[in-house]
SERO-4910 file (N, C-alpha, C, O; in steps of 0.05 Angstrom, whole numbers):
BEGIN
 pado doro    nc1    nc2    nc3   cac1   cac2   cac3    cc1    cc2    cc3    oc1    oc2    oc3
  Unk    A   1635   1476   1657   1661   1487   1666   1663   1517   1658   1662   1534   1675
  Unk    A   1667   1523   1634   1658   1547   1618   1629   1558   1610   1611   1542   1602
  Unk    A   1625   1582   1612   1593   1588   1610   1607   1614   1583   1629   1624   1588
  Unk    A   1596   1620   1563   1592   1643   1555   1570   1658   1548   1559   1649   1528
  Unk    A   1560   1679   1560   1529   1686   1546   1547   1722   1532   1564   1740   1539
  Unk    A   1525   1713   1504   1532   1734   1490   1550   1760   1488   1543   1783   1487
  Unk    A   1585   1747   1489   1603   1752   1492   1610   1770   1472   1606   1759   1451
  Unk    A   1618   1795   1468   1638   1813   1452   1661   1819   1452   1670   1824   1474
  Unk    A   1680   1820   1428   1698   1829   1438   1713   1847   1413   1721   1833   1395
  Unk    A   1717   1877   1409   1728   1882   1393   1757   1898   1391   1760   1912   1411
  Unk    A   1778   1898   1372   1796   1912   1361   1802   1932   1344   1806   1923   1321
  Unk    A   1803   1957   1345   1800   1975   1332   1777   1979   1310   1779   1987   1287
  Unk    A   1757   1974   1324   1730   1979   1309   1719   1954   1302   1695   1948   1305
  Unk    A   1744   1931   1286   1734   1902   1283   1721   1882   1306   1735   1875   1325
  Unk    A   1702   1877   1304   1694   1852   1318   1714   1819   1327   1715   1803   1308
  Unk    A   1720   1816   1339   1734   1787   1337   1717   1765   1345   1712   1745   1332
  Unk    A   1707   1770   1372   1685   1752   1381   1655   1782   1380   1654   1806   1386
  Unk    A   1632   1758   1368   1612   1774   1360   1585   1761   1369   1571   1747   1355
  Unk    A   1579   1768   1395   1558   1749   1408   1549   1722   1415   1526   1713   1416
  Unk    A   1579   1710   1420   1588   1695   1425   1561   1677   1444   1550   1693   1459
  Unk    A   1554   1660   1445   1549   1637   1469   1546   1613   1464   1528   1602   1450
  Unk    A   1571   1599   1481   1579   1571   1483   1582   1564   1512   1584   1583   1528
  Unk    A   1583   1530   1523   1576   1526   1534   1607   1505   1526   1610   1492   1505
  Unk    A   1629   1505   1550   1649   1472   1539   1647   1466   1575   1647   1480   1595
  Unk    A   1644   1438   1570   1620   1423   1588   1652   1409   1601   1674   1411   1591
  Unk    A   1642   1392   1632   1657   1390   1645   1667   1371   1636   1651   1360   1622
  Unk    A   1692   1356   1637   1703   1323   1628   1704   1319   1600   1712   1298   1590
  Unk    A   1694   1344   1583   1692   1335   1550   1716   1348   1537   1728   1366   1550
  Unk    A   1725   1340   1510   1741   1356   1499   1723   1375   1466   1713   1368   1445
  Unk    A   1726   1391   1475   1708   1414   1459   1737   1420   1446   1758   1416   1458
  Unk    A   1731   1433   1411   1750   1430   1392   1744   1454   1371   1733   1451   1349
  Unk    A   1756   1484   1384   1744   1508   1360   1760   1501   1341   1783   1492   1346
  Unk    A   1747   1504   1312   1756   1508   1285   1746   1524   1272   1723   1532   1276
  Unk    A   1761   1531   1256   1755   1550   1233   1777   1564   1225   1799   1559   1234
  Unk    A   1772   1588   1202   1797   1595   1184   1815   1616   1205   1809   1613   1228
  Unk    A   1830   1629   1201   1850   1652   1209   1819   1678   1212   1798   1683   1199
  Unk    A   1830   1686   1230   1813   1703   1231   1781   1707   1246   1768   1727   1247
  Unk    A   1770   1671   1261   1749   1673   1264   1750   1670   1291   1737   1654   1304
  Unk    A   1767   1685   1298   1762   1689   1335   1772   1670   1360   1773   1675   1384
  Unk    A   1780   1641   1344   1788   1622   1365   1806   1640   1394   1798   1646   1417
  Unk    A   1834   1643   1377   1857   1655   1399   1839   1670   1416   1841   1667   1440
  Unk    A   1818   1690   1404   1807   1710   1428   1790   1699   1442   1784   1709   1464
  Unk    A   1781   1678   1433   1751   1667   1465   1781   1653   1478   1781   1656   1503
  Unk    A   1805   1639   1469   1823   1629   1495   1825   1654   1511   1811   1657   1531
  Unk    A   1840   1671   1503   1844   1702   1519   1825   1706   1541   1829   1708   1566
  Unk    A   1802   1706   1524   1771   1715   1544   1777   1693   1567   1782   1698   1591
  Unk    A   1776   1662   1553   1776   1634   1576   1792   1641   1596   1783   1636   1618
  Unk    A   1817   1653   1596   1841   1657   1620   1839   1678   1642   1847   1679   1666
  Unk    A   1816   1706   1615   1828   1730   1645   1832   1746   1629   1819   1766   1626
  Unk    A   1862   1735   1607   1875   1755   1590   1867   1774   1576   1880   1795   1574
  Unk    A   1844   1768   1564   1819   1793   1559   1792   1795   1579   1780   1781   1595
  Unk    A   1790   1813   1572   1761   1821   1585   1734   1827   1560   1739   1844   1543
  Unk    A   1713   1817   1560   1696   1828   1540   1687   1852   1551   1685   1860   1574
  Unk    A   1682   1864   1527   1670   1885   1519   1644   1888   1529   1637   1910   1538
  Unk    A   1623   1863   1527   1603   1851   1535   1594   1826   1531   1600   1811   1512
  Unk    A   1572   1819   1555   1572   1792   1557   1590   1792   1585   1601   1810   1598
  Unk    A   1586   1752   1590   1594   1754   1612   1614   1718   1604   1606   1698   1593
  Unk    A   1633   1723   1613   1648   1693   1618   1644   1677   1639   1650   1688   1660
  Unk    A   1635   1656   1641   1635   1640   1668   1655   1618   1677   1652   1598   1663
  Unk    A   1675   1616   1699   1681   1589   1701   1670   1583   1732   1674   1596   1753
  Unk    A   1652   1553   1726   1643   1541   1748   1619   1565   1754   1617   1572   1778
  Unk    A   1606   1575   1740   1582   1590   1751   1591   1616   1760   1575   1631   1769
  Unk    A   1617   1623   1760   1622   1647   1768   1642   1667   1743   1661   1661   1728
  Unk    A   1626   1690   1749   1638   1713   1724   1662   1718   1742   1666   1725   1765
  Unk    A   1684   1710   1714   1713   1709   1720   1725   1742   1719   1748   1749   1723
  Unk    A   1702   1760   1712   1715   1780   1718   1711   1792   1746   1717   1815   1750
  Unk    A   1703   1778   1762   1692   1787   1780   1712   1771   1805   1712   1777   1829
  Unk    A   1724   1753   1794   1737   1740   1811   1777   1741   1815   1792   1758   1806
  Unk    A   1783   1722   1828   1813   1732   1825   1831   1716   1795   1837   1692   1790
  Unk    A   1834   1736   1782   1852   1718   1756   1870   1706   1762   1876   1685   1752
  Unk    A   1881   1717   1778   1909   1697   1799   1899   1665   1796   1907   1647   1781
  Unk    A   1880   1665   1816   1869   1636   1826   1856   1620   1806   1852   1596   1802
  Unk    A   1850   1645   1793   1831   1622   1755   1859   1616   1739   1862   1594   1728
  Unk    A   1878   1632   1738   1897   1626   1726   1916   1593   1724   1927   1579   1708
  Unk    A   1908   1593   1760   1925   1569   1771   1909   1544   1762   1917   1521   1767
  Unk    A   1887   1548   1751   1866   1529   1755   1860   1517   1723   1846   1497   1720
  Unk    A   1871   1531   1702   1881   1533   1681   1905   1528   1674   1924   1542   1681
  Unk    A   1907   1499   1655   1934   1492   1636   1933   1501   1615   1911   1501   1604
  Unk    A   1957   1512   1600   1954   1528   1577   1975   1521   1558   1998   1528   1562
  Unk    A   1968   1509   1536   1995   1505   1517   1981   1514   1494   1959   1509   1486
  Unk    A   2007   1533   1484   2005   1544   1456   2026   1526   1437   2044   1513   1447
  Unk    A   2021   1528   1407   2040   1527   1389   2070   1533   1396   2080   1555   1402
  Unk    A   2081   1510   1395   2117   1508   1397   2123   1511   1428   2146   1515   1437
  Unk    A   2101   1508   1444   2099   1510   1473   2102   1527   1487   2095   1523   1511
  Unk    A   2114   1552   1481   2112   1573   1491   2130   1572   1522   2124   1578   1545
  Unk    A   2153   1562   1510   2172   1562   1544   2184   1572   1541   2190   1576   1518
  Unk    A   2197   1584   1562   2210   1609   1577   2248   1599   1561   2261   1580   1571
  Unk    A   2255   1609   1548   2286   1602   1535   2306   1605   1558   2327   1594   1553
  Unk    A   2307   1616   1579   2317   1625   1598   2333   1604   1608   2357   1598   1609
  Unk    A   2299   1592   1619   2303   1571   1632   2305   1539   1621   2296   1534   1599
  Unk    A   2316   1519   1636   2314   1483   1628   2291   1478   1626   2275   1496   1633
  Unk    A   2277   1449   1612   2259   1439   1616   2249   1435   1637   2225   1435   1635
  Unk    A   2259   1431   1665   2256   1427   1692   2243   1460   1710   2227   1464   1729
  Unk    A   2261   1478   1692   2253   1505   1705   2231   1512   1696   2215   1522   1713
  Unk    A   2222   1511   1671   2191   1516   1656   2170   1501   1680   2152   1514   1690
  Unk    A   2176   1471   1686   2155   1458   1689   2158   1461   1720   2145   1442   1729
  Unk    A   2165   1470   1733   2162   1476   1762   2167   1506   1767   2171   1513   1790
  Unk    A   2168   1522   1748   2163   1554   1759   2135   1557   1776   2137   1569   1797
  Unk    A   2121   1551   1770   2094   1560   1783   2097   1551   1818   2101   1564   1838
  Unk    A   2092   1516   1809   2103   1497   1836   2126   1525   1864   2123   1534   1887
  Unk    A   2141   1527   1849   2168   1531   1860   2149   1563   1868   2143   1565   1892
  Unk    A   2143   1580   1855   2133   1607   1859   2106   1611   1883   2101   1629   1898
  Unk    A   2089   1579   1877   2071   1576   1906   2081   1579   1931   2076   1593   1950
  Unk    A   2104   1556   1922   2113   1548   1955   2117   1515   1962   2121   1503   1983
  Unk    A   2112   1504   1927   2115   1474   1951   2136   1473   1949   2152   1488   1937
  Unk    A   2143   1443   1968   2172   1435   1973   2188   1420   1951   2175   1408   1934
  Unk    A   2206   1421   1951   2225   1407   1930   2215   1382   1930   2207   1372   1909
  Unk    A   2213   1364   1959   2201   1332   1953   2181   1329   1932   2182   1315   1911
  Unk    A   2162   1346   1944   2125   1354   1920   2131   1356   1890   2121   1345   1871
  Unk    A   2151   1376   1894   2153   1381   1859   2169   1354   1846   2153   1344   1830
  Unk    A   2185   1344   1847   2201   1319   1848   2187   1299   1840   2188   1286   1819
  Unk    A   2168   1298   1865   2156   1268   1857   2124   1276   1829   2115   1260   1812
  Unk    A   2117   1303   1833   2097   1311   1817   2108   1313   1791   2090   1310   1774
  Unk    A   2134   1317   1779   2141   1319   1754   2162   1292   1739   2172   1289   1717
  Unk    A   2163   1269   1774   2166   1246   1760   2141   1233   1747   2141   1219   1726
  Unk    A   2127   1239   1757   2090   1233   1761   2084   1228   1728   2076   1208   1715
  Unk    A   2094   1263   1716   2079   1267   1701   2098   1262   1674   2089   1255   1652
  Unk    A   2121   1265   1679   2141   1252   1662   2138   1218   1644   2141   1208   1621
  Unk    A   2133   1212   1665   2125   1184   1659   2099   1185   1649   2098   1167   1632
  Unk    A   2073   1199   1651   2052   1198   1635   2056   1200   1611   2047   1185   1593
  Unk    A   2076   1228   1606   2087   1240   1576   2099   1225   1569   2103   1231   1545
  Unk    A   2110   1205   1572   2125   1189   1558   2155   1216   1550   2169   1215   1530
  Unk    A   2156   1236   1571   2185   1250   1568   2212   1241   1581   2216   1240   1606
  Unk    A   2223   1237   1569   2254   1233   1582   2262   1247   1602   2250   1268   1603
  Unk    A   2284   1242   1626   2277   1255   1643   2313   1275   1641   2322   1290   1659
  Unk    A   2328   1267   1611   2350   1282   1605   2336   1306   1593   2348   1326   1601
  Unk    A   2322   1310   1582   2305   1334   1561   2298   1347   1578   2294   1370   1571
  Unk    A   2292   1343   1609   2290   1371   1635   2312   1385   1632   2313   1410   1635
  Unk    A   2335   1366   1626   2358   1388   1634   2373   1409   1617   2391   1425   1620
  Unk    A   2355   1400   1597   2355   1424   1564   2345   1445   1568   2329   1451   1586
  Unk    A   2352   1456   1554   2342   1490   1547   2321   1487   1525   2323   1466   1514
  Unk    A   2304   1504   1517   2284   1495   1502   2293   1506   1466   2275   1511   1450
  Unk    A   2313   1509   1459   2333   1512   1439   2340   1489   1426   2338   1484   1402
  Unk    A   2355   1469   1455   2370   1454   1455   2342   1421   1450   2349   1397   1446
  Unk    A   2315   1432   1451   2292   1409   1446   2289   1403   1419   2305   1414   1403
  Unk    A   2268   1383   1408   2264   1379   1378   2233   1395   1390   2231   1400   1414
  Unk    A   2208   1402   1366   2196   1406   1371   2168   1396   1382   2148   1408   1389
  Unk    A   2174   1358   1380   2156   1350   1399   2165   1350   1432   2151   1352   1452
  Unk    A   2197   1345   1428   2190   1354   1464   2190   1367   1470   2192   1363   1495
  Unk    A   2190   1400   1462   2183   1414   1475   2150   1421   1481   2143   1436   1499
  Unk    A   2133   1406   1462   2110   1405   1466   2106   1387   1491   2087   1392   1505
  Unk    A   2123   1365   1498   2123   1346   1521   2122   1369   1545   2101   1372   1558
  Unk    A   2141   1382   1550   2155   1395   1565   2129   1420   1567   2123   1430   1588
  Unk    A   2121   1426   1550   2097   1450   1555   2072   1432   1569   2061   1440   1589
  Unk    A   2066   1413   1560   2042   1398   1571   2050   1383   1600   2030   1376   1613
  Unk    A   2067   1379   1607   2076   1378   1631   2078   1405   1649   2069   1399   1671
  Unk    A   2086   1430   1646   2077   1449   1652   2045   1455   1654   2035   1461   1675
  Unk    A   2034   1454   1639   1997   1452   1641   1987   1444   1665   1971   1454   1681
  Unk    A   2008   1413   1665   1990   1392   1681   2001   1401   1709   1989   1399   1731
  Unk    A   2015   1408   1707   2032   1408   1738   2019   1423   1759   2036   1427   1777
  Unk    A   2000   1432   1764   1989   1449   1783   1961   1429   1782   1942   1437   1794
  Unk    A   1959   1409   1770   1930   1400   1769   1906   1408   1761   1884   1401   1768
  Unk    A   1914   1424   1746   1892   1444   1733   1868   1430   1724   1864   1408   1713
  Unk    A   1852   1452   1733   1819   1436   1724   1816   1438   1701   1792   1434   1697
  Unk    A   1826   1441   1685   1815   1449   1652   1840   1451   1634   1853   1470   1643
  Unk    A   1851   1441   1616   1874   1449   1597   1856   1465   1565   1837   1460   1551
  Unk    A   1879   1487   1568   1856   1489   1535   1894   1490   1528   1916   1493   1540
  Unk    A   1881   1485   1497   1905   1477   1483   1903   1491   1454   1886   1487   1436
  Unk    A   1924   1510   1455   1925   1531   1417   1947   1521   1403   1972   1525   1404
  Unk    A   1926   1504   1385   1942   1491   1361   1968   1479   1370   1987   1482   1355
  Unk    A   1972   1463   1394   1992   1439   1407   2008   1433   1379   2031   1439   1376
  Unk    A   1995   1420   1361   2005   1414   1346   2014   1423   1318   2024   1409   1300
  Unk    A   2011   1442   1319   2002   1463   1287   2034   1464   1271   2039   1470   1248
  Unk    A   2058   1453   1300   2083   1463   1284   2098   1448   1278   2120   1453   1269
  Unk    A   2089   1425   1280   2101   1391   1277   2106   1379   1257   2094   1387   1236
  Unk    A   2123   1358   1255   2122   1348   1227   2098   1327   1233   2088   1324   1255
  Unk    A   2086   1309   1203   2066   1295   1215   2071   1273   1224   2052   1263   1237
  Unk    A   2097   1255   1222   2102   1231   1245   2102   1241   1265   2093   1226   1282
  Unk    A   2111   1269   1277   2107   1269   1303   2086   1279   1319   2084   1278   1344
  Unk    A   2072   1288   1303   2041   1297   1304   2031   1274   1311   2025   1269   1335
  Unk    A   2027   1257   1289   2005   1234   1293   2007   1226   1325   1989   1226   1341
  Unk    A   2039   1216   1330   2041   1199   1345   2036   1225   1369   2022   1212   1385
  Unk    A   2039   1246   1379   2025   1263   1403   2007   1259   1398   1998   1246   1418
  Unk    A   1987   1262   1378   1956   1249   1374   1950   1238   1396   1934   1247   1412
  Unk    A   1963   1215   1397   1959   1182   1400   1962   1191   1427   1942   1196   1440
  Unk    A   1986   1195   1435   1993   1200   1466   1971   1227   1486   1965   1229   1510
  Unk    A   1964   1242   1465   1946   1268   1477   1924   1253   1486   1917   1254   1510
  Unk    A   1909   1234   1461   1881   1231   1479   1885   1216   1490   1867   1221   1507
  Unk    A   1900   1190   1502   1909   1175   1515   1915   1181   1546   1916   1162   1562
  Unk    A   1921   1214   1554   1929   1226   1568   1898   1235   1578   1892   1227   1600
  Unk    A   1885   1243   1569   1865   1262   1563   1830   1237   1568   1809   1246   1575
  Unk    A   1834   1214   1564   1819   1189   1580   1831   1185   1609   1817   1183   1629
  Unk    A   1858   1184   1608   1876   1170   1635   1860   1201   1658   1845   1194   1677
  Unk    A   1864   1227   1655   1865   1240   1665   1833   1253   1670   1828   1264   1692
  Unk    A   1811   1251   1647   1788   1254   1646   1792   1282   1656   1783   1286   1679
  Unk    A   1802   1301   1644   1801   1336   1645   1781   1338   1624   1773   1325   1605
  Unk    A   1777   1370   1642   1762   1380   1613   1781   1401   1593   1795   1421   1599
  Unk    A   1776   1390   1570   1798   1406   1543   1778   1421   1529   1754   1416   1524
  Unk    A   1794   1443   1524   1791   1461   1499   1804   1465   1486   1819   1481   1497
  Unk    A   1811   1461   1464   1833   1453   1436   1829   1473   1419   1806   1481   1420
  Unk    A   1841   1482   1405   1842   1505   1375   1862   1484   1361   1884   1476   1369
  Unk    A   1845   1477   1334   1860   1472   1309   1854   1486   1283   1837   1503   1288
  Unk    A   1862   1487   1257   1852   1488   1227   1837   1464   1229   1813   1465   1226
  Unk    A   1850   1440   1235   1848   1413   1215   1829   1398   1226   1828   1387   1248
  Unk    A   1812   1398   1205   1783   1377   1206   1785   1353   1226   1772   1346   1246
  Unk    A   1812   1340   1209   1808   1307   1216   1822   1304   1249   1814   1288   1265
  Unk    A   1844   1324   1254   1853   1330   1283   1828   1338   1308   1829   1330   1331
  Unk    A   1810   1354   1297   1786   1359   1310   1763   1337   1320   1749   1333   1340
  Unk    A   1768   1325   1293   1750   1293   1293   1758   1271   1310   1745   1252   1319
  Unk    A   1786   1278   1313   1797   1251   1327   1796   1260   1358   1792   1244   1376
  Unk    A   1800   1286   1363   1795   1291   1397   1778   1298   1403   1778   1296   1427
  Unk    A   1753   1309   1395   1730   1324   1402   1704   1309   1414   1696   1289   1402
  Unk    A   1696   1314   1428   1670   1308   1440   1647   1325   1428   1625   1319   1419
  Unk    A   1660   1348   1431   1646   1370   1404   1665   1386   1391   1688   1389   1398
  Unk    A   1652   1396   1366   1669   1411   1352   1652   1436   1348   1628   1434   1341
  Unk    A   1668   1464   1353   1649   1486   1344   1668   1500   1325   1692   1502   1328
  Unk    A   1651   1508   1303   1664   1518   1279   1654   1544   1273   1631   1549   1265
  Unk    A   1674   1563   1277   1678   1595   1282   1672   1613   1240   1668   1603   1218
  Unk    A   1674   1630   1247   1670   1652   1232   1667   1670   1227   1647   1676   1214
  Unk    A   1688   1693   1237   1685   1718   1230   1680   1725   1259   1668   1746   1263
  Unk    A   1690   1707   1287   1670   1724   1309   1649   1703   1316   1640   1703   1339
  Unk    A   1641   1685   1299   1608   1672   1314   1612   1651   1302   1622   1646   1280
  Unk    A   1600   1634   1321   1595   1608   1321   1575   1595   1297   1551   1592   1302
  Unk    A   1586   1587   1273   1565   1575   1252   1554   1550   1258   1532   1543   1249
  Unk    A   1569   1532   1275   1558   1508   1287   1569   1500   1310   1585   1514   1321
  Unk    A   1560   1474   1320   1566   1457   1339   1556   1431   1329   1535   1425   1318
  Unk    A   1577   1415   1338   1566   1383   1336   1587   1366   1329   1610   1373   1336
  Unk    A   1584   1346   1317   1597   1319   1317   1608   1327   1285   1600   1344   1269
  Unk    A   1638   1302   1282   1641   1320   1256   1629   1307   1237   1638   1309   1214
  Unk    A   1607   1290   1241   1585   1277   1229   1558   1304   1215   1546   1310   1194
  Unk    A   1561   1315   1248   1539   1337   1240   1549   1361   1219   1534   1374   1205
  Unk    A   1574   1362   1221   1588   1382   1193   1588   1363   1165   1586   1366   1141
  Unk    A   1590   1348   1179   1595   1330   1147   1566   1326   1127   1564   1327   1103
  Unk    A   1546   1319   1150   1529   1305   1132   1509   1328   1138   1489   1320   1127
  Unk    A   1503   1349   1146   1479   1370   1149   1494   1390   1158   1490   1398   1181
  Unk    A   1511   1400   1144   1521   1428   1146   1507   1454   1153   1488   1455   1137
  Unk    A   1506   1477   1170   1487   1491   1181   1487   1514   1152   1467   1530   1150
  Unk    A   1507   1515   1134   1514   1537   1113   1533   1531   1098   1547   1512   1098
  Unk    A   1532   1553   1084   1556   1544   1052   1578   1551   1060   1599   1541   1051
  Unk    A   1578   1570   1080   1606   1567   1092   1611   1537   1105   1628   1524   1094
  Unk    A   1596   1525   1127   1610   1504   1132   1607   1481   1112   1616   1458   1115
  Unk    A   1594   1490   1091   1593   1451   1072   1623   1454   1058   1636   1434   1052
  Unk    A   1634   1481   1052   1656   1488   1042   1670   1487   1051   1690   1483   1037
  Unk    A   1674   1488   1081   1691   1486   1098   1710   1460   1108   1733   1458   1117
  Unk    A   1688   1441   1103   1686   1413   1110   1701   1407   1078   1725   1399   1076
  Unk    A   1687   1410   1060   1693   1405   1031   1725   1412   1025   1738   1393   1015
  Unk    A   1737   1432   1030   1754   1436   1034   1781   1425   1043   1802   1429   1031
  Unk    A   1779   1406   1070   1799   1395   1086   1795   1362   1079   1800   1344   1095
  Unk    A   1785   1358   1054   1771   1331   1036   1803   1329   1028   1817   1350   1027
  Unk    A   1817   1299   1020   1835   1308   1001   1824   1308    976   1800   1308    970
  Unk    A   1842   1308    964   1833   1331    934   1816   1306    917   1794   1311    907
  Unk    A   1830   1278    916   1803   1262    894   1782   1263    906   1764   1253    893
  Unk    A   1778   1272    928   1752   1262    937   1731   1291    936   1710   1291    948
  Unk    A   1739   1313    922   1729   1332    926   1719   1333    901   1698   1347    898
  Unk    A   1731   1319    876   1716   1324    850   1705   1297    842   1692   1294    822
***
């Protein structure tokens, strides 16, 4: 789905992404981790359009996305950030059919596409008629992931969905995300911190640093053959605490 070959990308002299090349494969959910600072947010940027590298080349579907229309990669792309990132302006209903409504389909289309998906989310269909103020903070994560889906996008990547939650309501999106995420068989790209959140959605997990990729693999392969002392530490780290001494 995604191609990267030896991707750059820098900010005032710093590096963010640093020769980047990864590969997040079609139907899988691929799962960047790592600390503050090791580049996740900027390979999403690069994934959308929103940036351009420096060097190197991005691919979606075999084709360099800079070369192509960001418009149409855009549409083809679901995107939820932390606390969901909806428009305060507008209702839950206006978030999740701006795009719809901005194409051109008909009121019937959007209607039956956001009863569709309502009912996947397990969202209420009174919380459309909220303002995103007026949400708790899992539905407005409902309400952002319904926006994602709503154009049918070939790919959702997802920044830290859950990072702002309490953890009953975490767990239980957990539960409902990959559940969504088999039913639907997309391909995902996820940004978390958290080990065991990575472990539970990932098909792969790649674990960042500074810009570059220290690994890839299962969180078997971090756990039990760590590639460096950064990742045995890393892993060691997100241990709870008896189990670390």
């Amino acid at each position: 789905m995604f191609r990267l070959d030896s991707v750059f990308k820098s900010y005032g002299g710093e590096r963010a992404v640093d020769g980047v090349s990864l590969i997040i494969a079609p139907g899988d959910t691929t799962v960047l981790i790592g600390p503050s600072g090791s580049g996740k947010s900027t390979l999403f940027g690069l994934l959308t359009g929103l940036m351009k590298p420096d060097a190197g080349v991005v691919y979606f579907r075999d084709q360099d996305i800079s070369r192509g229309s960001i418009r149409e990669l855009r549409q083809r792309i679901g995107y939820v950030i932390q606390d969901g990132g909806l428009f305060p302006h507008l209702t839950g209903h206006g978030n999740v059919s701006l795009m719809a409504s901005y194409l051109g389909w008909p009121k019937g289309k959007i209607a039956s596409r956001v009863d569709e998906l309502i009912d996947l989310t397990r969202l209420s269909p009174q919380v459309l008629a909220r303002y995103p103020a007026e949400m708790s903070g899992g539905q407005r994560q409902r309400v952002a992931l319904v926006r994602a889906l709503m154009l049918d996008a070939d790919v959702l990547l997802l920044d830290e969905p859950l990072g702002a939650l309490d953890p009953i309501v975490r767990a239980e999106l957990q539960q409902e995300l990959a559940k969504i995420f088999r039913t639907l068989r997309k391909t995902v790209a996820m940004i978390t911190h958290d080990l065991a959140e990575a472990a539970f959605f990932a098909d792969r997990i790649v674990l960042l640093r500074n810009g570059r990729v220290v690994q890839t693999g299962s969180v078997s392969d971090l756990q039990d053959s760590p590639a460096d002392d950064f990742a045995r530490e890393f892993v060691r780290a997100q241990q709870p605490v008896e189990e670390r001494r």
